[in-house]
C-alpha atoms as an extended CHARMM CRD file, in Angstrom:
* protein
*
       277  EXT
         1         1  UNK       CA            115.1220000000       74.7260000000      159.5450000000  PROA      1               0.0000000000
         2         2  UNK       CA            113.1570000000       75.7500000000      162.7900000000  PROA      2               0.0000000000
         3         3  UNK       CA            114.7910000000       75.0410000000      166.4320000000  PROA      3               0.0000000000
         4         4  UNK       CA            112.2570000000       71.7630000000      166.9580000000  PROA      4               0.0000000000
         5         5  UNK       CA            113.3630000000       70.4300000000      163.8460000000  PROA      5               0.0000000000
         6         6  UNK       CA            116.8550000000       71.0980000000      164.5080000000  PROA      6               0.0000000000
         7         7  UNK       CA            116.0110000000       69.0060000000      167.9110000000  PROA      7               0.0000000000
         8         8  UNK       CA            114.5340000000       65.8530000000      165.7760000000  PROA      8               0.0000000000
         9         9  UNK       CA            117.7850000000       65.6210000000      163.9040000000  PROA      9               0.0000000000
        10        10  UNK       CA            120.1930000000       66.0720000000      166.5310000000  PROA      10              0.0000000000
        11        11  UNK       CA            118.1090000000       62.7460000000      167.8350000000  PROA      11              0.0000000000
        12        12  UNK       CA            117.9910000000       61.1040000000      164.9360000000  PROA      12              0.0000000000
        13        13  UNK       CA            121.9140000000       61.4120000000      164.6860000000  PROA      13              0.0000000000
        14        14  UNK       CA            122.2670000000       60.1940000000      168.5720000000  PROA      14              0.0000000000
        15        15  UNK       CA            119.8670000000       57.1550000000      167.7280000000  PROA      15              0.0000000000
        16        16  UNK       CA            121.8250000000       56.1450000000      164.8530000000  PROA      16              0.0000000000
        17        17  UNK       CA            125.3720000000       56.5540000000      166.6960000000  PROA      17              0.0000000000
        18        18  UNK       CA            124.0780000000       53.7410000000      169.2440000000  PROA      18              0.0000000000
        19        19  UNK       CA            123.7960000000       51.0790000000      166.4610000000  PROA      19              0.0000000000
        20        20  UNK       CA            121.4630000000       49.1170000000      168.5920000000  PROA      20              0.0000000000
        21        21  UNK       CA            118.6810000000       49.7380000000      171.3600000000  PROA      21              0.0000000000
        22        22  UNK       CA            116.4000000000       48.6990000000      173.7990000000  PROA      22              0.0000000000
        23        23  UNK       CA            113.9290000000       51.1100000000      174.5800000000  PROA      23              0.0000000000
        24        24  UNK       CA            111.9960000000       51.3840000000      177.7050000000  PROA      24              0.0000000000
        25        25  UNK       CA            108.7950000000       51.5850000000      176.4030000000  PROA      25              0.0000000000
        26        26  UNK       CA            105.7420000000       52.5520000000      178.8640000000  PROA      26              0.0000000000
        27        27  UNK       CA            103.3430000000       53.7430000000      175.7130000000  PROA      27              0.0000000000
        28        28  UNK       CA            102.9170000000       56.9510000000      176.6640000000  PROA      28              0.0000000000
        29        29  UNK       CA            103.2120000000       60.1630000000      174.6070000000  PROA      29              0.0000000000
        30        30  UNK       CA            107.3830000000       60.0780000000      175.2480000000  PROA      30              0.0000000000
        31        31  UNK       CA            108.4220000000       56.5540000000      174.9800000000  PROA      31              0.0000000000
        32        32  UNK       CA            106.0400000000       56.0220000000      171.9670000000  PROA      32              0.0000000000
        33        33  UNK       CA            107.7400000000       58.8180000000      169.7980000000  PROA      33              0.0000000000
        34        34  UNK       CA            110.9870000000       57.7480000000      171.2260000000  PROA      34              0.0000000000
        35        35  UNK       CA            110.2950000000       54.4730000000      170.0100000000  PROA      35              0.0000000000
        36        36  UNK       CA            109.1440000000       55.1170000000      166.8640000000  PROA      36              0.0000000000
        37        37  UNK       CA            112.4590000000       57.4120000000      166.1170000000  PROA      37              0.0000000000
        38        38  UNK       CA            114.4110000000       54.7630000000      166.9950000000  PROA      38              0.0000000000
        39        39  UNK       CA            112.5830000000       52.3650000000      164.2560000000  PROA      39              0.0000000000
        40        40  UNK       CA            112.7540000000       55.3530000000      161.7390000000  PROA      40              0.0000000000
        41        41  UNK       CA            116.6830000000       55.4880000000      162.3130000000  PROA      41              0.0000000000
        42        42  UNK       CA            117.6850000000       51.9200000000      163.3790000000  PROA      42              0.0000000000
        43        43  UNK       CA            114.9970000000       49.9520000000      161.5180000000  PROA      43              0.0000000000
        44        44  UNK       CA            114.6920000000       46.6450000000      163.1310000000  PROA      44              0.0000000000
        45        45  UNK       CA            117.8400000000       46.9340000000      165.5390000000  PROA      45              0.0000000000
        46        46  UNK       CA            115.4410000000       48.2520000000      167.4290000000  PROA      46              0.0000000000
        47        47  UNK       CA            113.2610000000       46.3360000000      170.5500000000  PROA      47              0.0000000000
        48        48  UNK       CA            110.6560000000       47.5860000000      172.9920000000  PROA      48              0.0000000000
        49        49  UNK       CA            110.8520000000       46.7740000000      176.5820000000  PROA      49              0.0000000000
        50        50  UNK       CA            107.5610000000       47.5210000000      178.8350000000  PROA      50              0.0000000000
        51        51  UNK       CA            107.7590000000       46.8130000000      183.0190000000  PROA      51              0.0000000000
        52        52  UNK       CA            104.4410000000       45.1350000000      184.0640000000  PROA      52              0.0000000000
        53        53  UNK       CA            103.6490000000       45.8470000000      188.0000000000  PROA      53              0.0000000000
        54        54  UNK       CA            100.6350000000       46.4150000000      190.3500000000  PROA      54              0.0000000000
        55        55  UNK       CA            100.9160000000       50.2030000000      189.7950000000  PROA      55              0.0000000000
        56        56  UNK       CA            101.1800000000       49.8500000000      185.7650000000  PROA      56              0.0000000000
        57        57  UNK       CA             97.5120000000       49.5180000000      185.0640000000  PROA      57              0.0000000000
        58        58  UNK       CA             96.0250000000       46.6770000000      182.4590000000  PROA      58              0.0000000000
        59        59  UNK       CA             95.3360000000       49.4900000000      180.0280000000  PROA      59              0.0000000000
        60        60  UNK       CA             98.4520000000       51.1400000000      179.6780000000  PROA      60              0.0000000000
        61        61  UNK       CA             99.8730000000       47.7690000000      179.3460000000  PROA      61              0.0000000000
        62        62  UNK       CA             97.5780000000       47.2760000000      175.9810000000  PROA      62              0.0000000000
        63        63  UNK       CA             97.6180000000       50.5420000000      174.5980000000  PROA      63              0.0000000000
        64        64  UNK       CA            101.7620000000       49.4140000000      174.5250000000  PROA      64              0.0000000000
        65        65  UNK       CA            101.3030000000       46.3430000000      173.4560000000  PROA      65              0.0000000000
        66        66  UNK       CA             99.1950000000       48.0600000000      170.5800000000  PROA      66              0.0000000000
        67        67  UNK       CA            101.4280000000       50.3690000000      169.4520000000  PROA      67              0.0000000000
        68        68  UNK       CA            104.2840000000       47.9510000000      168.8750000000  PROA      68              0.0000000000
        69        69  UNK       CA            102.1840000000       45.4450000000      167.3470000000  PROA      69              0.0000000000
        70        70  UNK       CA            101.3240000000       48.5350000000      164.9150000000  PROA      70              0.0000000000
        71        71  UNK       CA            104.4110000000       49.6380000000      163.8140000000  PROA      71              0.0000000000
        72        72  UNK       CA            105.9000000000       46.0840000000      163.6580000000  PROA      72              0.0000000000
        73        73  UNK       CA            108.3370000000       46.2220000000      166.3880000000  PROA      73              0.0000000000
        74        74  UNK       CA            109.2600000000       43.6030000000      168.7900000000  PROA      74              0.0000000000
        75        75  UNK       CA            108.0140000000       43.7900000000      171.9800000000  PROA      75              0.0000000000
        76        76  UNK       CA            109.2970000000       42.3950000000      175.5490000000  PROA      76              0.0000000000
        77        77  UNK       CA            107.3870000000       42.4020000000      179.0510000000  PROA      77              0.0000000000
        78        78  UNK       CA            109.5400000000       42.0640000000      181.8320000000  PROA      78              0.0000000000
        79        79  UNK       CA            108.0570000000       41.4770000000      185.2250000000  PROA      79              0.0000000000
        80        80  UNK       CA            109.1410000000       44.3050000000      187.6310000000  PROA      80              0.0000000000
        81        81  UNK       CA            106.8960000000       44.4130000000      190.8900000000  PROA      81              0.0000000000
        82        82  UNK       CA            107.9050000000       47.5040000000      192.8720000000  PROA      82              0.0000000000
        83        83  UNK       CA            106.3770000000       46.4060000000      196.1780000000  PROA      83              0.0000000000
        84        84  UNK       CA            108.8130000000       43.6640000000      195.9710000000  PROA      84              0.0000000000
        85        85  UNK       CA            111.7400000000       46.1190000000      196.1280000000  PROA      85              0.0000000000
        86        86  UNK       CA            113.4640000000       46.8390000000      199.2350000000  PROA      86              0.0000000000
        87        87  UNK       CA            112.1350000000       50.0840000000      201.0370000000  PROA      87              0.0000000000
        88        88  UNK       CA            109.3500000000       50.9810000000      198.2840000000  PROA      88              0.0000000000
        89        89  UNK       CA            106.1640000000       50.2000000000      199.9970000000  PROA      89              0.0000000000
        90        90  UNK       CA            107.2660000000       52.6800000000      203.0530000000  PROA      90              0.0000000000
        91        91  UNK       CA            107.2990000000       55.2890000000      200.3850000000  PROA      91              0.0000000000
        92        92  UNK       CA            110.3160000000       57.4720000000      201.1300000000  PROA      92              0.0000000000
        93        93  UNK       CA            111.2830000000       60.2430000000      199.0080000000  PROA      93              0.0000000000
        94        94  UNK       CA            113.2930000000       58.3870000000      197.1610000000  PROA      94              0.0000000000
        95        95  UNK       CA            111.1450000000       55.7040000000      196.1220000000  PROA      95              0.0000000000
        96        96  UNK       CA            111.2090000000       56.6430000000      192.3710000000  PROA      96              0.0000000000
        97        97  UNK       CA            114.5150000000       56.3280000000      192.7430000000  PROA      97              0.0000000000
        98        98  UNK       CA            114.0870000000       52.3700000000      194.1090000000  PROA      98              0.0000000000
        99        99  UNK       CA            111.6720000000       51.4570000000      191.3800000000  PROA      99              0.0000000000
       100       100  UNK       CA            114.1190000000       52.6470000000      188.3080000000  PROA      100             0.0000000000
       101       101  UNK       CA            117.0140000000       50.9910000000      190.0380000000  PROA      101             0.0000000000
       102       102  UNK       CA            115.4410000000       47.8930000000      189.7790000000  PROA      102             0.0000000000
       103       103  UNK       CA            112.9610000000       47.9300000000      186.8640000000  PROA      103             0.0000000000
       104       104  UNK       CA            116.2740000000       48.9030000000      184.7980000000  PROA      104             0.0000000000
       105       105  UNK       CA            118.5400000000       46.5520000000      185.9090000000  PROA      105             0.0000000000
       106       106  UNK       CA            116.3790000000       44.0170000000      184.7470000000  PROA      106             0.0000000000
       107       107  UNK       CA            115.3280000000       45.9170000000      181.0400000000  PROA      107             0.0000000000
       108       108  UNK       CA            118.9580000000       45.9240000000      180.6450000000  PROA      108             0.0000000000
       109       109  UNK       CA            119.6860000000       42.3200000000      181.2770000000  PROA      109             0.0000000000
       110       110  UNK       CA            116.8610000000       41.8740000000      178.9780000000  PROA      110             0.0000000000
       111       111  UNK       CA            118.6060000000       43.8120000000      175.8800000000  PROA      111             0.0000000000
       112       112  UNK       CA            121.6060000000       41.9790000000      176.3860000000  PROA      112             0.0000000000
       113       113  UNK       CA            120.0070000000       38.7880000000      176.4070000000  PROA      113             0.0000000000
       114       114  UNK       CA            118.5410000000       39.9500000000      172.8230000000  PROA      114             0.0000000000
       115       115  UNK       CA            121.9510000000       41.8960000000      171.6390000000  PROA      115             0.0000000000
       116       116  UNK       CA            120.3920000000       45.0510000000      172.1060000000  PROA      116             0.0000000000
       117       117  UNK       CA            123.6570000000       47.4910000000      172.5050000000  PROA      117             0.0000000000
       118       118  UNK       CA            122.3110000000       49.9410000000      174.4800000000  PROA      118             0.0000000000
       119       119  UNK       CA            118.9360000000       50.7960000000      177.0680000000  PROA      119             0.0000000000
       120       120  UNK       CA            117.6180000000       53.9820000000      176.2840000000  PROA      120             0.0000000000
       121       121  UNK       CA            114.5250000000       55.5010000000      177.8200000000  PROA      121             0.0000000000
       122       122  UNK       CA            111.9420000000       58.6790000000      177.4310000000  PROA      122             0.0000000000
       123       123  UNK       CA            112.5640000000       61.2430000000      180.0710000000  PROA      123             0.0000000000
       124       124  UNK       CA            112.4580000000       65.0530000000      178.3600000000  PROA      124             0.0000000000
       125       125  UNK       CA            113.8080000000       68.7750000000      178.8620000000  PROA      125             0.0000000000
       126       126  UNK       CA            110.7500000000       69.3690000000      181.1710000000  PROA      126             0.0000000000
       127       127  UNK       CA            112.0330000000       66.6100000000      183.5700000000  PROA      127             0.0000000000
       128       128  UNK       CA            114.6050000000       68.3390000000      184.6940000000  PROA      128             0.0000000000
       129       129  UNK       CA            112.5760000000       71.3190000000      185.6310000000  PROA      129             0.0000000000
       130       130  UNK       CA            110.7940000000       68.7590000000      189.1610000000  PROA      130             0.0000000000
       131       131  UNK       CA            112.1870000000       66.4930000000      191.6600000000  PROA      131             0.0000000000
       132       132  UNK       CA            113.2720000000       63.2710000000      189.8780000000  PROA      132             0.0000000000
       133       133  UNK       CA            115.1020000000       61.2330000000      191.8060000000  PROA      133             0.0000000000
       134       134  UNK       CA            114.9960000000       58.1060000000      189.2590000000  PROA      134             0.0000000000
       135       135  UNK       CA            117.3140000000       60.2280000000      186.5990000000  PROA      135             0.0000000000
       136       136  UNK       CA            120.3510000000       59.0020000000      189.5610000000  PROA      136             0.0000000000
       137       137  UNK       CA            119.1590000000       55.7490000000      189.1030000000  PROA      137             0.0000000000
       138       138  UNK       CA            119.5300000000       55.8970000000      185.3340000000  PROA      138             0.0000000000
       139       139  UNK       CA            122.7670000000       57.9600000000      185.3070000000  PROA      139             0.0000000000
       140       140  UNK       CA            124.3960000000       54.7160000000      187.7770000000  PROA      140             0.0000000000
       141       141  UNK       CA            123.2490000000       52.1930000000      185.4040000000  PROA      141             0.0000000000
       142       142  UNK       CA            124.1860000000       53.8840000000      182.3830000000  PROA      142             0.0000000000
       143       143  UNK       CA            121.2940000000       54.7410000000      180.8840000000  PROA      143             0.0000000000
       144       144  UNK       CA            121.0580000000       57.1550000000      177.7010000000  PROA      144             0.0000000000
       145       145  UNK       CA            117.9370000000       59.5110000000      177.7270000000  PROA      145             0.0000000000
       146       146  UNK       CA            118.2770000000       60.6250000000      174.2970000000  PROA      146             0.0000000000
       147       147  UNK       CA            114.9840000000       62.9400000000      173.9930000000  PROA      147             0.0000000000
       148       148  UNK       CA            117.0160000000       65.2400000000      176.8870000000  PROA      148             0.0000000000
       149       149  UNK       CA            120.2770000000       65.4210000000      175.0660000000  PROA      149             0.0000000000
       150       150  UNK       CA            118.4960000000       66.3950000000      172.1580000000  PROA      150             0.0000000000
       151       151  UNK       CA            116.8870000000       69.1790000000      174.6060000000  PROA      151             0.0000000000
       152       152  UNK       CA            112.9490000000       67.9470000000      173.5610000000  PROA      152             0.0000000000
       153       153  UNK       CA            110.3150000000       69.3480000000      175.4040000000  PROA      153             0.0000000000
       154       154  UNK       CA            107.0090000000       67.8070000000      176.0420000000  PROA      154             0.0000000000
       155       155  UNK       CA            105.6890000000       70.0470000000      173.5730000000  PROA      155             0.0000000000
       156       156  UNK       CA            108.6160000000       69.8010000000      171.3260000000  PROA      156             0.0000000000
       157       157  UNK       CA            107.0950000000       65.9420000000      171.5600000000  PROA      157             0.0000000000
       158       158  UNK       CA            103.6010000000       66.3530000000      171.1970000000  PROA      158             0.0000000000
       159       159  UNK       CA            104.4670000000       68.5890000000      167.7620000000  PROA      159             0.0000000000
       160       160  UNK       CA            106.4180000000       65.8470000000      166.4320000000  PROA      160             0.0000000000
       161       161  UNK       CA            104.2940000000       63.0130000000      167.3440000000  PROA      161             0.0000000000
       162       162  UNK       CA            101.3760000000       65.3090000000      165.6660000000  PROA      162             0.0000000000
       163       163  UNK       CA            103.1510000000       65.4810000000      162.5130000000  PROA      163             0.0000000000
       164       164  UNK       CA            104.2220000000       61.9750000000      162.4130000000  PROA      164             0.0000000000
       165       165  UNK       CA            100.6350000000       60.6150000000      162.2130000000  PROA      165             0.0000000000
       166       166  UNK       CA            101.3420000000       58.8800000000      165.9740000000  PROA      166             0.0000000000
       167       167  UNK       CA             97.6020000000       58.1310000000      167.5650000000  PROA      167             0.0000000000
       168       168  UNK       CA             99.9880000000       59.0980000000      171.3110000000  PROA      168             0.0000000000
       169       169  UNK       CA            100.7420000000       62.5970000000      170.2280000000  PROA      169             0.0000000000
       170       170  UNK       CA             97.7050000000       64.0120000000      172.5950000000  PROA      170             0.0000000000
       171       171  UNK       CA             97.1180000000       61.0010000000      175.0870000000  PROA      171             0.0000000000
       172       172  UNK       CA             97.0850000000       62.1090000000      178.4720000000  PROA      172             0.0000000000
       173       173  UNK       CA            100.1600000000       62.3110000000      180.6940000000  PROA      173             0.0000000000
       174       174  UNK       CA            100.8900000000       59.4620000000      182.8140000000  PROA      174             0.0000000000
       175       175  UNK       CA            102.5850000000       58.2720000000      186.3560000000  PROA      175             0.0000000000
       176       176  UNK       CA            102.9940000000       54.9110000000      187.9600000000  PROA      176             0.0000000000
       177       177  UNK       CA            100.0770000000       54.6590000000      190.0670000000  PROA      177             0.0000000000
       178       178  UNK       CA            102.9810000000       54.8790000000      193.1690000000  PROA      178             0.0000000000
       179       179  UNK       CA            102.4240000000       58.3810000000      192.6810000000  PROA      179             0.0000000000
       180       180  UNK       CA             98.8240000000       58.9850000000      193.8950000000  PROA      180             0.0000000000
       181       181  UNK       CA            100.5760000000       58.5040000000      197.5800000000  PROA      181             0.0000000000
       182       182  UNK       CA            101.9960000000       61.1030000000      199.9820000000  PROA      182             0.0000000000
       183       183  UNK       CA            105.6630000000       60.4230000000      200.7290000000  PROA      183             0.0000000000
       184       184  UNK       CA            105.9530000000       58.0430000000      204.1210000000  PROA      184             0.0000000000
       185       185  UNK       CA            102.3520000000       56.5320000000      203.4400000000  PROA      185             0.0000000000
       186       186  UNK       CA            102.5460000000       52.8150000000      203.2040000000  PROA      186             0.0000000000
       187       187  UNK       CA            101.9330000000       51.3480000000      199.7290000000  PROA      187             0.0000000000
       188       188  UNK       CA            100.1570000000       48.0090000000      199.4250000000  PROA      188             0.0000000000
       189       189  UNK       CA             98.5230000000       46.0300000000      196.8750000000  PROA      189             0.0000000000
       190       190  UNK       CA             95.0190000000       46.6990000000      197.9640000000  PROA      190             0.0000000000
       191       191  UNK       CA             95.8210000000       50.5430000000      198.2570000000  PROA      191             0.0000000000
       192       192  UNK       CA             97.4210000000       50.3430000000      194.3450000000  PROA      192             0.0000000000
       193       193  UNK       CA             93.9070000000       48.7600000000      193.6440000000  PROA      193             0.0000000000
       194       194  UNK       CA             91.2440000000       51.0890000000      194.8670000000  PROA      194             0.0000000000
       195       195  UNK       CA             93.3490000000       53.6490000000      193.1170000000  PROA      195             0.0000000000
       196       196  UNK       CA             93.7050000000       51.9900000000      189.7980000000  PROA      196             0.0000000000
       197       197  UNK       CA             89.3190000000       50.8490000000      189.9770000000  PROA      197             0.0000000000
       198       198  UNK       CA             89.0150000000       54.3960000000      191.1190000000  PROA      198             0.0000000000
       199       199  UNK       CA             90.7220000000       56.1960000000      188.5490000000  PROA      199             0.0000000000
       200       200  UNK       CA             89.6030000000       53.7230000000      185.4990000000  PROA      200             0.0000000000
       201       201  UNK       CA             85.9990000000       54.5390000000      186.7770000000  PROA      201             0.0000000000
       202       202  UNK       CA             86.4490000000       57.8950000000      185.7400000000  PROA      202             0.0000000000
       203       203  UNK       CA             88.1110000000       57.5760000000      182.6330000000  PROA      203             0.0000000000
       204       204  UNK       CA             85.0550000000       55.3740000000      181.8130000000  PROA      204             0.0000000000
       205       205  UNK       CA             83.0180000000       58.6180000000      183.0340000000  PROA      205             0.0000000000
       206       206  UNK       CA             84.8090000000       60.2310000000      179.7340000000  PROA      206             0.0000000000
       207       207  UNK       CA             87.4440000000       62.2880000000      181.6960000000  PROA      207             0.0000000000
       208       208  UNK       CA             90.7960000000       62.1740000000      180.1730000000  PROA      208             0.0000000000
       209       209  UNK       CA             93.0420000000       63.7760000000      182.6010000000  PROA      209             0.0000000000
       210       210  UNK       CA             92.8270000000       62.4270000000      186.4050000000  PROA      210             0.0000000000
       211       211  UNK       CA             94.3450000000       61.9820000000      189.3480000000  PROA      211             0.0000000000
       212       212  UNK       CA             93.1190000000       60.1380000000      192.5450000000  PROA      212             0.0000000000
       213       213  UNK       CA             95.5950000000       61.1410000000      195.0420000000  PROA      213             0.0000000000
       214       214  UNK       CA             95.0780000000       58.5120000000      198.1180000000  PROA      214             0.0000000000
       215       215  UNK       CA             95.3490000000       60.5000000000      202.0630000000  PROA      215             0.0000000000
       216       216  UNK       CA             94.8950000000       59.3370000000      205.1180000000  PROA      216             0.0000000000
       217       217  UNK       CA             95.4370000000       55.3420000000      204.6870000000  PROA      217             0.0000000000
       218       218  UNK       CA             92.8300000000       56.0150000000      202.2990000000  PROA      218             0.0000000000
       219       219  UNK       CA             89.5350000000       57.3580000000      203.9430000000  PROA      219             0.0000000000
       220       220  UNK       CA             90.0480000000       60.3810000000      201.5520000000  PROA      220             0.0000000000
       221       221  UNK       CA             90.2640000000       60.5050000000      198.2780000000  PROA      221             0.0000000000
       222       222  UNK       CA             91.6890000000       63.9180000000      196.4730000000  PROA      222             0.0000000000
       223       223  UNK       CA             90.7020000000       64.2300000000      192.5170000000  PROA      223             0.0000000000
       224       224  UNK       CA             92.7900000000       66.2140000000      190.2700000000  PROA      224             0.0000000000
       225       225  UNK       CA             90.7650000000       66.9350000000      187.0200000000  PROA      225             0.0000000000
       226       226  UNK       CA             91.2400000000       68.5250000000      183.7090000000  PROA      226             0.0000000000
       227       227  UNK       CA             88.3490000000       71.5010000000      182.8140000000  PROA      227             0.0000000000
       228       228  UNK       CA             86.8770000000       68.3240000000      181.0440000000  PROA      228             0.0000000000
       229       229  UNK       CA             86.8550000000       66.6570000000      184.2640000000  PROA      229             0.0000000000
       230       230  UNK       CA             84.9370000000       69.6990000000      186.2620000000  PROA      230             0.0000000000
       231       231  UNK       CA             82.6770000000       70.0060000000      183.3700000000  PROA      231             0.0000000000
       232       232  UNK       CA             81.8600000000       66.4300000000      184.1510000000  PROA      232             0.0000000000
       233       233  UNK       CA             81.5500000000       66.9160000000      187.6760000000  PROA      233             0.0000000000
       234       234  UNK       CA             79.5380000000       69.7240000000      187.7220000000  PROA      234             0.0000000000
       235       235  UNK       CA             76.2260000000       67.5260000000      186.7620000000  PROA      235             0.0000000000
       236       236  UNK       CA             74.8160000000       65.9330000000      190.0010000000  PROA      236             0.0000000000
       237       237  UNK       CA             73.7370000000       62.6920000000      188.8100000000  PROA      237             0.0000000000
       238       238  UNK       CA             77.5500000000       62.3490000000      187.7820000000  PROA      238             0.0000000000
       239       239  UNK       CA             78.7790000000       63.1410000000      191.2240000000  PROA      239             0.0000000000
       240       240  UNK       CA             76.3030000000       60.8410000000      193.2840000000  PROA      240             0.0000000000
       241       241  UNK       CA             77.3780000000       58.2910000000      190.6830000000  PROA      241             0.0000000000
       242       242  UNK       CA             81.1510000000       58.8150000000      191.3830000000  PROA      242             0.0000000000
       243       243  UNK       CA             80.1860000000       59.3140000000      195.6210000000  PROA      243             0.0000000000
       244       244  UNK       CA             78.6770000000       55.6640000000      195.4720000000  PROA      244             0.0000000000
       245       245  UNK       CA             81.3610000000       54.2890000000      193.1050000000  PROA      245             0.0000000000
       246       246  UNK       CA             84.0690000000       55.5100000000      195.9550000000  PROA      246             0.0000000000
       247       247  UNK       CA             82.5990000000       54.2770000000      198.5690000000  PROA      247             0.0000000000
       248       248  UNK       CA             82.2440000000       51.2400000000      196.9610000000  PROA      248             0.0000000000
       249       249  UNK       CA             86.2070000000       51.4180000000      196.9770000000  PROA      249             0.0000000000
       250       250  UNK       CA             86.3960000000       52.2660000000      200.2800000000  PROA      250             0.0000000000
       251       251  UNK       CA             86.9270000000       55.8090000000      200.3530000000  PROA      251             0.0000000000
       252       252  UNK       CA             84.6730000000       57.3860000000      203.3750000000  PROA      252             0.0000000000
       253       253  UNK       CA             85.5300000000       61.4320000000      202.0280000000  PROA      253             0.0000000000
       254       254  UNK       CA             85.6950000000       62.3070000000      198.3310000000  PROA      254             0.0000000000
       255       255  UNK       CA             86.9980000000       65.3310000000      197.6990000000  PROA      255             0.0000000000
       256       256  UNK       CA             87.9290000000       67.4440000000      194.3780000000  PROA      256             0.0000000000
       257       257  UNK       CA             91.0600000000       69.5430000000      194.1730000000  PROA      257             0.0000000000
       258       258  UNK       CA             90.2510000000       73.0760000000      193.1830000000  PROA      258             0.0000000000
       259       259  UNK       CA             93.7100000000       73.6560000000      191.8430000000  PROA      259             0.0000000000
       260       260  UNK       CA             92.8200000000       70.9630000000      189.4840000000  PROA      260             0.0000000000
       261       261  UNK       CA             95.2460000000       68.0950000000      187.8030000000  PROA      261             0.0000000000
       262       262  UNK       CA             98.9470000000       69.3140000000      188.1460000000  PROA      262             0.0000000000
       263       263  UNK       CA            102.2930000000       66.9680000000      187.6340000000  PROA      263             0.0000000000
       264       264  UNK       CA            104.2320000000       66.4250000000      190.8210000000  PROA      264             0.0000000000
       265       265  UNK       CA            101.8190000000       67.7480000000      193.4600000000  PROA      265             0.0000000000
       266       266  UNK       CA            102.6940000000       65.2110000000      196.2950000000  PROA      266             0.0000000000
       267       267  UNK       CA            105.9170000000       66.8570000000      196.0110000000  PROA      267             0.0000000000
       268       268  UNK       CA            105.0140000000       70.0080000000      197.7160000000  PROA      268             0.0000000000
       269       269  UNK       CA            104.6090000000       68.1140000000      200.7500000000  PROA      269             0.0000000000
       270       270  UNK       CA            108.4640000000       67.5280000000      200.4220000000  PROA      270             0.0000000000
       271       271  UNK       CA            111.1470000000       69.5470000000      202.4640000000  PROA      271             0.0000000000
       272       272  UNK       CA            113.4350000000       72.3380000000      200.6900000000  PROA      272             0.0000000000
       273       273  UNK       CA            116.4400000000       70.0020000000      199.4060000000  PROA      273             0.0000000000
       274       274  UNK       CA            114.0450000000       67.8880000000      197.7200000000  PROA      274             0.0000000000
       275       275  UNK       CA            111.8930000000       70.6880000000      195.8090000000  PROA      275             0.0000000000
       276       276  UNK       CA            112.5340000000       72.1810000000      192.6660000000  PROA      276             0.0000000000
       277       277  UNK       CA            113.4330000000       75.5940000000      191.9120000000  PROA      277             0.0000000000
C-alpha cells in the first residue's frame, strides 16, 4: 500500500467515525473529492452545502450544482453575502477570517436543521504552508477539515480524484473573487463585478488559469496567467481584443504579471507576522 493510499483510508476511516455530515461544498477540485468520499463512506448521510455571494461567480455556482446533481447527492444553497459582514468590505488582513466566521455559522445551522451531525469542509496539507486566517475561524466553530488530518496534499487530491473518474480532478484552482484585492482596498459590489466580467472574459478567451488582481480603486488591472494564458496573449488581435474588453470594464491600465498566476500573491504585500515561512 503506497503513502497516498494509506492517506485515502485514514479519511475514509475519519468520514465514517462522524456518522453524519454536512460538507461545505464550493465544487472545486477539494470539496468535490471531499464530497464524493464522504458519499463513498456515509452513503446518503451525507449533504452538500454551497455559500452563494457577489464574489462566488454564477459558474462556479453551476459547475456545483452539477456535480451533486451527478452523483445523486442532496444539495443546499445558503445565502452568505460577505459585503454584508461587519468589517469585510474595508478589506483588512483578516477578512478571510470574517467571511468563514459567518458563511459557517450559517452552513452549520443549516446541517442541524437537516440532522447533519457534523460540518466538515476541504482545506488540505498545502494550506497550512500560506497565511490562512479563516482555519481560526473554523477551529472556533468547530469545524473538522478532514482532508488535513488525513495529511492530503493538493496533489495527493488531484491523484485521487484522477483515479476516481471525478471530471474536478484537473479544474483550475479557485479563490473567492475577495481575493483579486490588495489588503485595505475597499471592496464593493461594482468592484466584485468588473472583476468577475473581467475574468469570465478570459476564460471565454480559452485560458484556464487567471487572475485579475484589481489596484488602484481599479484603474489597473494586473493578470496572472498560466503558460496557456501567455500563449494566448502573445497574438495581437487577442490582446487589442482583451485592451477594449477592459476598458469596457473600466480599467484605464492593463497590465500582465510576468511572474505569472501564483496562489496568495496579495499576501506579499502583508507585514512579517502575517507571512508565511
Amino acid at each position: 500500500m503506497n503513502a497516498v493510499t494509506e492517506k485515502q483510508n485514514r479519511l475514509k476511516e475519519r468520514l465514517q467515525s462522524l456518522d453524519s455530515v454536512a460538507v461545505a461544498f464550493s465544487g472545486g477540485v477539494d470539496s468535490s473529492f471531499l464530497l464524493k468520499s464522504a458519499q463513498d463512506a456515509l452513503g446518503d448521510r451525507v449533504i452538500a452545502v454551497t455559500g452563494s455571494s457577489l464574489s462566488f461567480p454564477r459558474r462556479e455556482l453551476d459547475a456545483a450544482r452539477g456535480f451533486a446533481s451527478a452523483h445523486g447527492i442532496r444539495h443546499f444553497v445558503v445565502e452568505s453575502e460577505e459585503l454584508a459582514v461587519d468589517g469585510f468590505a474595508d478589506n483588512p488582513p483578516n477578512r478571510c477570517y470574517l467571511c468563514k466566521k459567518g458563511l459557517f455559522a450559517k452552513i452549520t445551522a443549516l446541517a442541524e436543521s437537516m440532522n447533519a451531525g457534523q460540518t466538515v469542509e476541504a482545506s488540505n496539507l498545502d494550506d497550512e504552508g500560506d497565511y490562512r486566517p479563516g482555519l481560526q475561524a473554523l477551529a472556533e466553530l468547530g469545524i473538522v477539515s478532514p482532508l488535513r488530518e488525513a495529511r492530503l496534499t493538493k496533489a495527493d487530491i488531484r491523484a485521487l480524484s484522477k483515479a476516481m473518474g471525478l471530471a474536478t480532478w484537473d479544474k483550475p484552482s479557485f479563490a473567492c473573487l475577495a481575493s483579486r484585492f490588495p489588503y485595505g482596498e475597499r471592496i464593493d459590489a461594482g468592484h466584485l463585478r468588473r472583476v468577475d466580467a473581467a475574468e469570465q472574459f478570459l476564460l471565454d478567451l480559452g485560458m484556464r488559469q487567471v487572475r485579475v488582481r484589481f489596484h488602484d480603486q481599479g484603474r489597473l488591472a494586473r493578470i496572472e496567467a498560466d503558460e496557456k494564458g501567455f500563449a494566448l496573449m502573445s497574438d495581437s488581435e487577442i490582446r487589442q481584443r482583451m485592451c477594449a474588453r477592459f476598458q469596457e470594464l473600466g480599467f484605464v491600465y492593463i497590465a500582465l504579471d510576468l511572474q505569472g498566476y501564483r496562489t496568495g500573491s496579495m499576501n506579499k504585500t502583508l507585514a512579517g507576522e502575517h507571512r508565511s515561512e
